[in-house]
N, CA, C and O atoms as a Tinker XYZ file with bonds, in Angstrom:
   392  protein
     1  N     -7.972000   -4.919000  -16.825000    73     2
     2  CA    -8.596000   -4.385000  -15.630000    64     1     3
     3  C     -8.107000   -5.169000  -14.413000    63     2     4     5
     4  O     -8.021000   -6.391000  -14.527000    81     3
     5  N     -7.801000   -4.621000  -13.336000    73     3     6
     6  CA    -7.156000   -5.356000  -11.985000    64     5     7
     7  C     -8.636000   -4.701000  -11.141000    63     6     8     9
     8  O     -9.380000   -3.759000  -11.416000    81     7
     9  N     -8.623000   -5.525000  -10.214000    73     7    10
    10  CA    -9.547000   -5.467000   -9.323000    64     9    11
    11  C     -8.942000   -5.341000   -7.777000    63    10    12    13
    12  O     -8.418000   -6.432000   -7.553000    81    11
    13  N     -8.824000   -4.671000   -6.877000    73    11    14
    14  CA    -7.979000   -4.388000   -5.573000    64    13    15
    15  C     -9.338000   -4.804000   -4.566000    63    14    16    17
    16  O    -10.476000   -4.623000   -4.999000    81    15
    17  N     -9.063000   -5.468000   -2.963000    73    15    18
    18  CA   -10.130000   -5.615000   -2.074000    64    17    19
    19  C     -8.566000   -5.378000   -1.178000    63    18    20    21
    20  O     -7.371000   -5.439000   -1.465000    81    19
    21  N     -9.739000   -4.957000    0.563000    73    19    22
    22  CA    -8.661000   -4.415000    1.063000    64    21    23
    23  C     -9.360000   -4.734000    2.040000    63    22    24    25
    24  O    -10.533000   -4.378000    1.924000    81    23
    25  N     -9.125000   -5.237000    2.911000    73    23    26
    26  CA   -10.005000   -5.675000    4.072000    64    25    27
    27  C     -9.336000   -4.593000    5.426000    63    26    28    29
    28  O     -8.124000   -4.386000    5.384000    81    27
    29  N    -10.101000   -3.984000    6.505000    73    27    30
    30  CA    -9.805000   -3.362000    7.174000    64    29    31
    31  C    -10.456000   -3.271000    8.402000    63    30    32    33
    32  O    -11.684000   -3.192000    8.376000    81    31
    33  N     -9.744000   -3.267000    9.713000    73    31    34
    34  CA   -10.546000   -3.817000   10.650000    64    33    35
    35  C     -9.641000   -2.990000   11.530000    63    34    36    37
    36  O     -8.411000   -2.989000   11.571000    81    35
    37  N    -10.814000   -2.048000   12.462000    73    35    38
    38  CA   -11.029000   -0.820000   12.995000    64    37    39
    39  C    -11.192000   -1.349000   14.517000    63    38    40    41
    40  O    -11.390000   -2.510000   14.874000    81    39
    41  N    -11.058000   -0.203000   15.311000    73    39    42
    42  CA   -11.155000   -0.262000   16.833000    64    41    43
    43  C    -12.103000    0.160000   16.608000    63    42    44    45
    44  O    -12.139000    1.049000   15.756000    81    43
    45  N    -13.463000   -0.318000   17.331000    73    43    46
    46  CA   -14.932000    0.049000   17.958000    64    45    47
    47  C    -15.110000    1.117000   17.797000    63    46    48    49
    48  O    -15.805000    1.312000   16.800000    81    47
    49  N    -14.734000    2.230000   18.452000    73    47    50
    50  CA   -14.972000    3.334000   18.955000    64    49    51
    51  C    -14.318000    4.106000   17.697000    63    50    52    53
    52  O    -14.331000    5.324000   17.879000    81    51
    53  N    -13.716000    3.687000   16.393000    73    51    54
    54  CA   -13.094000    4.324000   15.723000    64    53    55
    55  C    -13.912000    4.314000   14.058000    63    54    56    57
    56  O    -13.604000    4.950000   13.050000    81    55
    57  N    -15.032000    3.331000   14.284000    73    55    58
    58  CA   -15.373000    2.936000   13.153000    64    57    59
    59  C    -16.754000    4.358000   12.365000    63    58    60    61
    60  O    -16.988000    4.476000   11.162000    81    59
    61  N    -17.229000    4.973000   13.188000    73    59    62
    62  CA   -17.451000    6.445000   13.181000    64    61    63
    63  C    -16.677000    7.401000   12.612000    63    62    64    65
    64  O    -17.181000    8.229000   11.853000    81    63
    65  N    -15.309000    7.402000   12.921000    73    63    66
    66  CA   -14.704000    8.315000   11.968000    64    65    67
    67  C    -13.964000    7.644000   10.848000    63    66    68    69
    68  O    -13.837000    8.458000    9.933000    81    67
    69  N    -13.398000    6.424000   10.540000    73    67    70
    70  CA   -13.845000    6.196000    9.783000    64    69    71
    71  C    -14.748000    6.055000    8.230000    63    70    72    73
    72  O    -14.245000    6.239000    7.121000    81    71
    73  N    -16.058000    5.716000    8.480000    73    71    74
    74  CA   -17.199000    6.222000    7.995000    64    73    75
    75  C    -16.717000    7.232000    6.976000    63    74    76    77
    76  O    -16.182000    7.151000    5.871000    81    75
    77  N    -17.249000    8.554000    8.046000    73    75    78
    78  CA   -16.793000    9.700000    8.107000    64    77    79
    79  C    -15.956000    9.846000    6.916000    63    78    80    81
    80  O    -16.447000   10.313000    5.889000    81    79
    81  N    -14.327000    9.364000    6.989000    73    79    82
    82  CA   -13.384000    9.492000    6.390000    64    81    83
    83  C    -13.630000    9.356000    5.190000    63    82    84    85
    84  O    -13.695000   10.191000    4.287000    81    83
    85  N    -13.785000    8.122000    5.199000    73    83    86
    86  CA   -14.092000    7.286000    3.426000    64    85    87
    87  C    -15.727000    8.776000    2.465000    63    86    88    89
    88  O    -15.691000    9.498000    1.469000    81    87
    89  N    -16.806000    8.500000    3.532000    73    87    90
    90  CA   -17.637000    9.387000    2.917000    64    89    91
    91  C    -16.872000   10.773000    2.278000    63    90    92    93
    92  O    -17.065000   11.012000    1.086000    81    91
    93  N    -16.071000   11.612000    3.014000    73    91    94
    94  CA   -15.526000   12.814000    2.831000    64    93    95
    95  C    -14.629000   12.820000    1.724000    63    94    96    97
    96  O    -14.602000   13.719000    0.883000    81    95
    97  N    -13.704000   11.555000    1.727000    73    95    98
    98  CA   -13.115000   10.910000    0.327000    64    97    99
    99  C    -13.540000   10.328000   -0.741000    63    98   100   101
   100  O    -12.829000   10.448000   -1.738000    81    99
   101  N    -14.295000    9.856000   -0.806000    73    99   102
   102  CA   -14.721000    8.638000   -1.897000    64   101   103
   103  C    -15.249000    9.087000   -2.931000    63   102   104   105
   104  O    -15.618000    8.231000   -3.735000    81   103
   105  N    -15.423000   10.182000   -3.205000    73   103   106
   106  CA   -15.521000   10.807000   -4.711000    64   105   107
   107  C    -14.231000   11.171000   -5.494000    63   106   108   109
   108  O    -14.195000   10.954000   -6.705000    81   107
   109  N    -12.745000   11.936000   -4.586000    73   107   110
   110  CA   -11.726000   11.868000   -4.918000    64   109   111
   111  C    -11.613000   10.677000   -5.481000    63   110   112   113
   112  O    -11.861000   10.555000   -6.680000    81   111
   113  N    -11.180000    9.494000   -4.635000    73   111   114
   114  CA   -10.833000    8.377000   -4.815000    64   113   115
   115  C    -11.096000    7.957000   -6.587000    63   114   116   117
   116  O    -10.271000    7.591000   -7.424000    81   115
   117  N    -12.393000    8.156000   -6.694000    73   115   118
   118  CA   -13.043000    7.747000   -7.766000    64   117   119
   119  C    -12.924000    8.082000   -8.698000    63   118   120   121
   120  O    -13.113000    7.443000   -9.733000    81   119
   121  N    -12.498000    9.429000   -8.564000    73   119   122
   122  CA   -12.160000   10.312000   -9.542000    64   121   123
   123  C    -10.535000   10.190000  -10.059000    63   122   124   125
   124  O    -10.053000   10.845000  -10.984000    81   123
   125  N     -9.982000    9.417000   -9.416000    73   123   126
   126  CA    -8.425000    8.896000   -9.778000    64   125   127
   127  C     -8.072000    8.393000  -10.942000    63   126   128   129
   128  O     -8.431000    7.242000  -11.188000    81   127
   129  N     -7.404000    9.024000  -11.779000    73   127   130
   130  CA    -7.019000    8.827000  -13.155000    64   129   131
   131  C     -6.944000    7.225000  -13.119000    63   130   132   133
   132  O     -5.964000    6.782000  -12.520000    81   131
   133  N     -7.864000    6.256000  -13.690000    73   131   134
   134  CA    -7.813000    4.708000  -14.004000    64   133   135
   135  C     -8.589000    3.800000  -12.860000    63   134   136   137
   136  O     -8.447000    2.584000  -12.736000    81   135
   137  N     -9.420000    4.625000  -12.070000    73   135   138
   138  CA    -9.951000    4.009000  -11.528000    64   137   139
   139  C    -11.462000    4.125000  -12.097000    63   138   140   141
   140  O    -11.765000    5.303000  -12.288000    81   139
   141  N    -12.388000    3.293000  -12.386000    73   139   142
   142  CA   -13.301000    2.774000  -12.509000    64   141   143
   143  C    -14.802000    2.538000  -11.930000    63   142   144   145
   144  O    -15.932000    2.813000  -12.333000    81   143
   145  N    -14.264000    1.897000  -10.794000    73   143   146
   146  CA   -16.091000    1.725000   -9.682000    64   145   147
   147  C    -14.900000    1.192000   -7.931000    63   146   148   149
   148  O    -13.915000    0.474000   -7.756000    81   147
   149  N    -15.678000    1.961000   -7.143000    73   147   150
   150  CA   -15.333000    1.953000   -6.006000    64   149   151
   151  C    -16.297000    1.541000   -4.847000    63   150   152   153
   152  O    -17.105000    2.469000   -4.793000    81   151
   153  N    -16.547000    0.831000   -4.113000    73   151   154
   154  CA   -17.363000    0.012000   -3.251000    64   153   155
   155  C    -16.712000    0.046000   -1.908000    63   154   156   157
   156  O    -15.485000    0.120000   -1.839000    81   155
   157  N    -17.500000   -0.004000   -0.773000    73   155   158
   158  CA   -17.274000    0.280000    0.461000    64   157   159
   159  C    -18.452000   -0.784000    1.012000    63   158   160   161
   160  O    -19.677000   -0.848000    0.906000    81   159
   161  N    -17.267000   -1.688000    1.743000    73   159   162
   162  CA   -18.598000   -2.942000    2.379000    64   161   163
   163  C    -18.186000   -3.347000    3.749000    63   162   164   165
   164  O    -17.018000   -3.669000    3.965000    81   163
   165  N    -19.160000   -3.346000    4.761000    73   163   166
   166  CA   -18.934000   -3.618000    5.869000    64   165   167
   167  C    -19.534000   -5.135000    6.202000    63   166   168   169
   168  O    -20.458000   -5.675000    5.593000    81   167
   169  N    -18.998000   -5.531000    6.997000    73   167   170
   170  CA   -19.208000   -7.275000    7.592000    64   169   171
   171  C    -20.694000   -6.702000    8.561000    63   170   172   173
   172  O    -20.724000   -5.774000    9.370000    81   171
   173  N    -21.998000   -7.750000    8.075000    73   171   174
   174  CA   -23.166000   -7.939000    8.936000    64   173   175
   175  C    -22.659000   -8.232000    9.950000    63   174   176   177
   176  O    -23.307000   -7.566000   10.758000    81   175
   177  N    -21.849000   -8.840000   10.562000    73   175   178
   178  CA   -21.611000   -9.691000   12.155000    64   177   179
   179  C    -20.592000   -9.111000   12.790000    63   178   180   181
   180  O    -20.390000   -9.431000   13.962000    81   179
   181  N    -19.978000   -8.408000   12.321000    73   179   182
   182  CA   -18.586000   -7.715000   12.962000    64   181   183
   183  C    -18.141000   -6.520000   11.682000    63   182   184   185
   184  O    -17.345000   -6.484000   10.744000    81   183
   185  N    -19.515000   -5.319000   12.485000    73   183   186
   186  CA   -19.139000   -3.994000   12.306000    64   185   187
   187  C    -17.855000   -3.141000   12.127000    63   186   188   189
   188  O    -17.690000   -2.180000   11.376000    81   187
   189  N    -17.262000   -3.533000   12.719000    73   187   190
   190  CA   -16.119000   -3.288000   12.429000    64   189   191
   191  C    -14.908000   -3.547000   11.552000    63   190   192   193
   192  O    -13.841000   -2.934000   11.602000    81   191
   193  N    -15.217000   -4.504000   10.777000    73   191   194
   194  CA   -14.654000   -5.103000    9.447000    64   193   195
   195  C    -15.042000   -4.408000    8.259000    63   194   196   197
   196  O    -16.167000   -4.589000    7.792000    81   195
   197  N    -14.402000   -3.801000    7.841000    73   195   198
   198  CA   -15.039000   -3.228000    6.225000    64   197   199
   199  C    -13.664000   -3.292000    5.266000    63   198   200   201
   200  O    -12.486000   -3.067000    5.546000    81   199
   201  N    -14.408000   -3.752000    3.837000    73   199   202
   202  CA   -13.460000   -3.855000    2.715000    64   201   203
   203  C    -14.041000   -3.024000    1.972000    63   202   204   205
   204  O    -15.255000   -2.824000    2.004000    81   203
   205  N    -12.952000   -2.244000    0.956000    73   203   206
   206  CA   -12.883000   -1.314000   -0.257000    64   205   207
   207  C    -12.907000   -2.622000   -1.472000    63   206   208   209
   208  O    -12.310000   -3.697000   -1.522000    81   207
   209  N    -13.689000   -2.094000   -2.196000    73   207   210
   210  CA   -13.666000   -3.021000   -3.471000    64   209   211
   211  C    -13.463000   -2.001000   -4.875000    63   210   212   213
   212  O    -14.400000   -1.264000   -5.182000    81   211
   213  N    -12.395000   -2.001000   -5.570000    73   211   214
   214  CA   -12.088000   -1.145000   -6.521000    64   213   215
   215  C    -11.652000   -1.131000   -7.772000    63   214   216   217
   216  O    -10.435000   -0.961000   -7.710000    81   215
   217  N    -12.099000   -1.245000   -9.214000    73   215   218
   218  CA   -11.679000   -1.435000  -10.113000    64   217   219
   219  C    -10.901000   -0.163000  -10.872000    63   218   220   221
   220  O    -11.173000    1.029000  -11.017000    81   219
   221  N     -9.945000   -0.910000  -11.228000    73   219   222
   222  CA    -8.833000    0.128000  -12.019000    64   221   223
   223  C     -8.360000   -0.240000  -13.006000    63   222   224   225
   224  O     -8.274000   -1.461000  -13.138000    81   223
   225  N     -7.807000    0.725000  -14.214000    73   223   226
   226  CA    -7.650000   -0.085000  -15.406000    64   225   227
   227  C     -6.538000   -0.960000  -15.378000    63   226   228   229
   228  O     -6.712000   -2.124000  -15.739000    81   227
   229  N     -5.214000   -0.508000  -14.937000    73   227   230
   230  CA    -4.523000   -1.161000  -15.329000    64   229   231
   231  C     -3.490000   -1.338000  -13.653000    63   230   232   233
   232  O     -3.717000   -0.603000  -12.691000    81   231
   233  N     -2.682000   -2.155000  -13.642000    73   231   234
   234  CA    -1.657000   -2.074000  -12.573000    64   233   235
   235  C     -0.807000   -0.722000  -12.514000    63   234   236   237
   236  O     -0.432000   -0.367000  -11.396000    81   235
   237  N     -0.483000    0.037000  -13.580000    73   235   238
   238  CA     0.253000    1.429000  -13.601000    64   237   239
   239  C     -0.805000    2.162000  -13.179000    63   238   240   241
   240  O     -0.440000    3.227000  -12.682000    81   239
   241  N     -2.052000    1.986000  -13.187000    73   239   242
   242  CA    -2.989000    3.106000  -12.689000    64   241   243
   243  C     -3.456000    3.288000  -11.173000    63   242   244   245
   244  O     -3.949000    4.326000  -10.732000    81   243
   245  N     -3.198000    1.982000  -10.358000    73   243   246
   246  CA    -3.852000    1.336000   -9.406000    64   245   247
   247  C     -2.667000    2.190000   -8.530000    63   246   248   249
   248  O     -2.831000    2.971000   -7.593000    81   247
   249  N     -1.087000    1.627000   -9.363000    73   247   250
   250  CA     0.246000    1.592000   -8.585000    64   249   251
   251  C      0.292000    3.631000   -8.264000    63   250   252   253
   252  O      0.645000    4.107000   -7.185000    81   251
   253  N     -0.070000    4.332000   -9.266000    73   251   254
   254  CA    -0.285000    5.875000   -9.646000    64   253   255
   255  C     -0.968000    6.616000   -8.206000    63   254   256   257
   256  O     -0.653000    7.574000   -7.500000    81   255
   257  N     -1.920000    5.743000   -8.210000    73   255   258
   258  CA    -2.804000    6.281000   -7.039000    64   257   259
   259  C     -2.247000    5.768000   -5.787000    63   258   260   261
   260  O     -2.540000    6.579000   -4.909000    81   259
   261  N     -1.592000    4.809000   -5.315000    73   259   262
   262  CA    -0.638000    4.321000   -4.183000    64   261   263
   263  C      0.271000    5.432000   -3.959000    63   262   264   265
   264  O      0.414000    5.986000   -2.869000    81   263
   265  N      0.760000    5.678000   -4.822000    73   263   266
   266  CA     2.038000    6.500000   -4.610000    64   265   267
   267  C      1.392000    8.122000   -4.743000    63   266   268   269
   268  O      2.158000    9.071000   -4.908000    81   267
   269  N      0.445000    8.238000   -4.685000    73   267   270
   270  CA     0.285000   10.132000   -5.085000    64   269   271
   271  C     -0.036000   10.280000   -3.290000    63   270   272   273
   272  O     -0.349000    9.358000   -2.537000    81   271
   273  N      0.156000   11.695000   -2.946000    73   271   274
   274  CA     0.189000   12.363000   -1.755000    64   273   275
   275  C     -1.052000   12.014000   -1.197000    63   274   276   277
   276  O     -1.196000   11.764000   -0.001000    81   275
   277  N     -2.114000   11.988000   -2.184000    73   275   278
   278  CA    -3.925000   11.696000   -1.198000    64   277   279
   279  C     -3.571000   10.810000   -0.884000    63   278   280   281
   280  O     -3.432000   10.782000    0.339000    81   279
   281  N     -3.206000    9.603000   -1.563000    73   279   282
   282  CA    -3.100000    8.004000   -1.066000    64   281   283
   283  C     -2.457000    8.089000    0.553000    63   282   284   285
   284  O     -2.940000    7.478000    1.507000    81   283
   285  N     -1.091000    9.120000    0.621000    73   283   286
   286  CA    -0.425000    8.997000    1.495000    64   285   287
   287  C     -1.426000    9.310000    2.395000    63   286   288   289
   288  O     -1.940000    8.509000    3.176000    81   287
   289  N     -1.767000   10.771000    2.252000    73   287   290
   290  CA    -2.463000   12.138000    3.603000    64   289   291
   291  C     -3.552000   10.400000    4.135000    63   290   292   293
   292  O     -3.485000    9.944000    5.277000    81   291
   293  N     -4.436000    9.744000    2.998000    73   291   294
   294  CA    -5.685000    8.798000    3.013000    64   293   295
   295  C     -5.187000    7.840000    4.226000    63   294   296   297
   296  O     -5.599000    7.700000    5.378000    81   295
   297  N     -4.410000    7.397000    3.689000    73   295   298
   298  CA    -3.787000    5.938000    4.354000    64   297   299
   299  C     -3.149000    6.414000    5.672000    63   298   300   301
   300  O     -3.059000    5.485000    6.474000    81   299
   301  N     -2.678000    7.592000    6.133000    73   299   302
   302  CA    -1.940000    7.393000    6.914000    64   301   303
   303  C     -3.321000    7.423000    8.453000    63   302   304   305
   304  O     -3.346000    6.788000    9.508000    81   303
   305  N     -4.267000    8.456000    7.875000    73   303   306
   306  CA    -5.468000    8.664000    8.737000    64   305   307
   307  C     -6.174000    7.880000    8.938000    63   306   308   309
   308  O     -6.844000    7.919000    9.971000    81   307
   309  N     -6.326000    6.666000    7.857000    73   307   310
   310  CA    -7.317000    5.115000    8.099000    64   309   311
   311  C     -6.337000    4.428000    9.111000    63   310   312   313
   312  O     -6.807000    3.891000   10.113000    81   311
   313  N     -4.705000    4.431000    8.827000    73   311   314
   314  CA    -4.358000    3.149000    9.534000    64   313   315
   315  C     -4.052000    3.723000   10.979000    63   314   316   317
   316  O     -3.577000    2.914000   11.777000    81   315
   317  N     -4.294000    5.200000   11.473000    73   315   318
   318  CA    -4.600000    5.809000   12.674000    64   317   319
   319  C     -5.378000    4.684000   13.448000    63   318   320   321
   320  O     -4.998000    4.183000   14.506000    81   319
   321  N     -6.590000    4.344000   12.721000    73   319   322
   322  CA    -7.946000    3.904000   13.500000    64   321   323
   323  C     -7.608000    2.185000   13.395000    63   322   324   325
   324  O     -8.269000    1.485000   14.161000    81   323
   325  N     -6.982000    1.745000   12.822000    73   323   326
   326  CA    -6.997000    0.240000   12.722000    64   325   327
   327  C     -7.217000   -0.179000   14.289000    63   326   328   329
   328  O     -6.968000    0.432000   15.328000    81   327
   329  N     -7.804000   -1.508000   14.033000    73   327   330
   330  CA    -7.705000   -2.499000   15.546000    64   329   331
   331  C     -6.792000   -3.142000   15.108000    63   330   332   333
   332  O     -5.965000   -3.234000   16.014000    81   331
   333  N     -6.299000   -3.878000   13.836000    73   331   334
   334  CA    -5.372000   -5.051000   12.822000    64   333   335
   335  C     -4.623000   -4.603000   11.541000    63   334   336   337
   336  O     -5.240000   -3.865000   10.773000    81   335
   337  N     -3.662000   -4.883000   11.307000    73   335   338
   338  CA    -3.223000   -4.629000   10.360000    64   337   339
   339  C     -4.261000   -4.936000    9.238000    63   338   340   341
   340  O     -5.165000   -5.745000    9.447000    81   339
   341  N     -4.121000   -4.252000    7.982000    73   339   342
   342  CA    -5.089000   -4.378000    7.422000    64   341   343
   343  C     -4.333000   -5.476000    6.110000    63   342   344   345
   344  O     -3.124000   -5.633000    5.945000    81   343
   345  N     -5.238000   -6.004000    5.456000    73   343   346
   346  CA    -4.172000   -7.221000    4.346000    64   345   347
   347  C     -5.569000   -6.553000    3.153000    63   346   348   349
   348  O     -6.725000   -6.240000    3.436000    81   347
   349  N     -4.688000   -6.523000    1.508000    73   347   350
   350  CA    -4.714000   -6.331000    0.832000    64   349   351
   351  C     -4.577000   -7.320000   -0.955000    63   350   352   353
   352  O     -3.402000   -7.636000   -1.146000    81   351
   353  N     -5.137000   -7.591000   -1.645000    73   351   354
   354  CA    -5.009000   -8.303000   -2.243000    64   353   355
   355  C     -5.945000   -7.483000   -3.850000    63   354   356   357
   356  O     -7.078000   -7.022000   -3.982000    81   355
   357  N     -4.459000   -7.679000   -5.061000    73   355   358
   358  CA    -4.830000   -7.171000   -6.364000    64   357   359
   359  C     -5.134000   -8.587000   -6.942000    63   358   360   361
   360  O     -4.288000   -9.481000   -6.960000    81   359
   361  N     -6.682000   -8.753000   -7.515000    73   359   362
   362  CA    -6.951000  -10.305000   -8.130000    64   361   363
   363  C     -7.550000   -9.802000   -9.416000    63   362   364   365
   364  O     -7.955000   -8.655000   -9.602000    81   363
   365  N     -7.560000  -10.709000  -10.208000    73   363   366
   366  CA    -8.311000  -10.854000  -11.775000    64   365   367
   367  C     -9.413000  -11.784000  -11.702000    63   366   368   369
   368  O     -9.396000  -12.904000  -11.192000    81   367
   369  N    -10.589000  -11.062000  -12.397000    73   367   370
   370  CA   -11.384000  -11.613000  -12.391000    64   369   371
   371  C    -11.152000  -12.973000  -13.064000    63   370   372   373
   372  O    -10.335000  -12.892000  -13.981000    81   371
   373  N    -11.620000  -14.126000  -12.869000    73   371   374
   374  CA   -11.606000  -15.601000  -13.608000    64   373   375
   375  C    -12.720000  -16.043000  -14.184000    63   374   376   377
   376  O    -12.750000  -16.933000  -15.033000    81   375
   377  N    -14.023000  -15.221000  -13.589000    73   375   378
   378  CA   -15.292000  -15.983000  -14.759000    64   377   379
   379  C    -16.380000  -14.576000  -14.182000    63   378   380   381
   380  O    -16.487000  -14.115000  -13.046000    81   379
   381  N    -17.151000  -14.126000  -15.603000    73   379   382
   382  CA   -18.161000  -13.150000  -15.144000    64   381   383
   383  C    -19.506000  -13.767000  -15.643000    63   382   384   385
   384  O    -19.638000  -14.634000  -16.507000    81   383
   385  N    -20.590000  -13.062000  -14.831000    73   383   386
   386  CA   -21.715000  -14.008000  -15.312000    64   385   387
   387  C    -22.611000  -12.884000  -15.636000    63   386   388   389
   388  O    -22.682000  -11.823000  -15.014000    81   387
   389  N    -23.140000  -13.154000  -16.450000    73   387   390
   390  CA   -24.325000  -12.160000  -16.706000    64   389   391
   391  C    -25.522000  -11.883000  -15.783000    63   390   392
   392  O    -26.384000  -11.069000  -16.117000    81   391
């Protein structure tokens, strides 16, 4: 299992559609051959910061959904609204706790 976080940080006035976006998507998303559980989290202090948190089975499944056309049509309409480039990081879990 790979675990993806994606941190993303929006212009003010953009974080509304946004929203929007992800809500209108995020069942697709989920529904992506090897993906798992999908999370959407915004920063208490700076609204405008939100990370995707997403488990997928494997790196061929994660890499599957990067490259298919939604990913493209997805990504190209989020990084419309950016304030920052957005940074991305695939990690493994190292200790789970009950």
């Amino acid at each position: 299992m790979v675990t993806r976080i994606v941190k993303m940080i929006f212009r003010d006035e953009a974080v509304e559609a946004f929203t929007a976006l992800f809500d209108e998507r995020k069942e697709r998303i989920r529904a992506c051959p090897g993906c798992s559980h999908l999370e959407l989290w915004q920063d208490r202090k700076r609204p405008s910061v939100f990370f995707t948190f997403s488990r997928w089975d494997d790196e061929a499944a994660l890499d599957a959904y990067r490259r298919s056309p939604f990913f493209e049509e997805t990504w190209t309409m989020t990084r419309a609204l950016f304030a920052e480039r957005a940074e991305a990081w695939t990690v493994d879990a190292m200790h789970r706790l009950p």
